[in-house]
C-alpha positions in Angstrom: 23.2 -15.0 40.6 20.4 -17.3 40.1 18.4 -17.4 36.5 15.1 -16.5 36.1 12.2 -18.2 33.6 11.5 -15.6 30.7 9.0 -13.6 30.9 7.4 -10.3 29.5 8.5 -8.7 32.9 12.3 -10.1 32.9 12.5 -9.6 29.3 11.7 -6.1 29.8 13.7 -3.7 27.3 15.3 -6.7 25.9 12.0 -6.7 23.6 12.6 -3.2 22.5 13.6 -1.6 19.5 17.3 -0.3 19.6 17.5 3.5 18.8 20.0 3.7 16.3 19.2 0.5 14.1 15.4 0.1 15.4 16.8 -3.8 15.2 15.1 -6.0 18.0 16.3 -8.3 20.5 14.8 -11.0 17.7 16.8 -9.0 15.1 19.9 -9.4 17.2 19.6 -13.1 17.4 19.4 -13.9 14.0 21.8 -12.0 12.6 24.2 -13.7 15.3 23.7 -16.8 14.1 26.8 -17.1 11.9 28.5 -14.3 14.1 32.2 -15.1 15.2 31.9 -17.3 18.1 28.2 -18.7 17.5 29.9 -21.7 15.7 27.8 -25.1 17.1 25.7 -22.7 19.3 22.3 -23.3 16.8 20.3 -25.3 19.6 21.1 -22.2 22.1 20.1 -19.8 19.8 16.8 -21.4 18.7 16.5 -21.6 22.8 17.0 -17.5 22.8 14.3 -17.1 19.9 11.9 -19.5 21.3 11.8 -17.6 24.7 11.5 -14.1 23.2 8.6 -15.2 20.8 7.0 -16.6 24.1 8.1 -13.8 25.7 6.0 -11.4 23.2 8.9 -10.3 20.8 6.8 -9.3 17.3 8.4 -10.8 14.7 6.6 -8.8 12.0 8.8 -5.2 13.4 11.3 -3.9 10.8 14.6 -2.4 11.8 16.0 0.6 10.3 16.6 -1.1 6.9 13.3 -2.2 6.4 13.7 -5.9 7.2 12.1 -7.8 9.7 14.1 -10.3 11.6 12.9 -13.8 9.4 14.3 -11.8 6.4 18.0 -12.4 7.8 17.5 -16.0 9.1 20.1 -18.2 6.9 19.3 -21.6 8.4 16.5 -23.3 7.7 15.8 -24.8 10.7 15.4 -21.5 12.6 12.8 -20.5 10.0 10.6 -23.3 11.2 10.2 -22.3 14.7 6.8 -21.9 15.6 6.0 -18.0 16.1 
């Protein structure tokens, strides 16, 4: 199967809010960033974030605990990606 460019149209639900934890596919990333198996995987994650900001993710939604997805961001680097 060959990959497609990002977009708001192949993104689809992937920029929804899940239904239990109302956590984002932006909330998801983040918090996967020290996740088991992410180990020297930072320049493909930043990829992941870049393409759903592109792709219209709102970084200002909050999940189900109140917190928007910058508010679990550990590593300073990510922080600085342009939104």
């Amino acid at each position: 199967m060959k990959s497609q460019p990002l977009s708001k149209e192949t993104v689809g639900g992937a920029l929804a809010q899940d239904r239990k934890s109302l956590s984002t596919a932006l909330h998801r990333a983040v918090t996967h960033t020290g996740a088991p198996g992410t180990k020297d995987k930072g320049e493909e994650i930043k990829a992941i974030l870049r393409a759903l900001i592109q792709s219209g993710a709102d970084i200002r939604i909050k999940n189900k605990m109140g917190k928007m997805p910058i508010e679990y961001v550990k590593d300073e680097e990510i922080k600085k990606i342009p939104t």
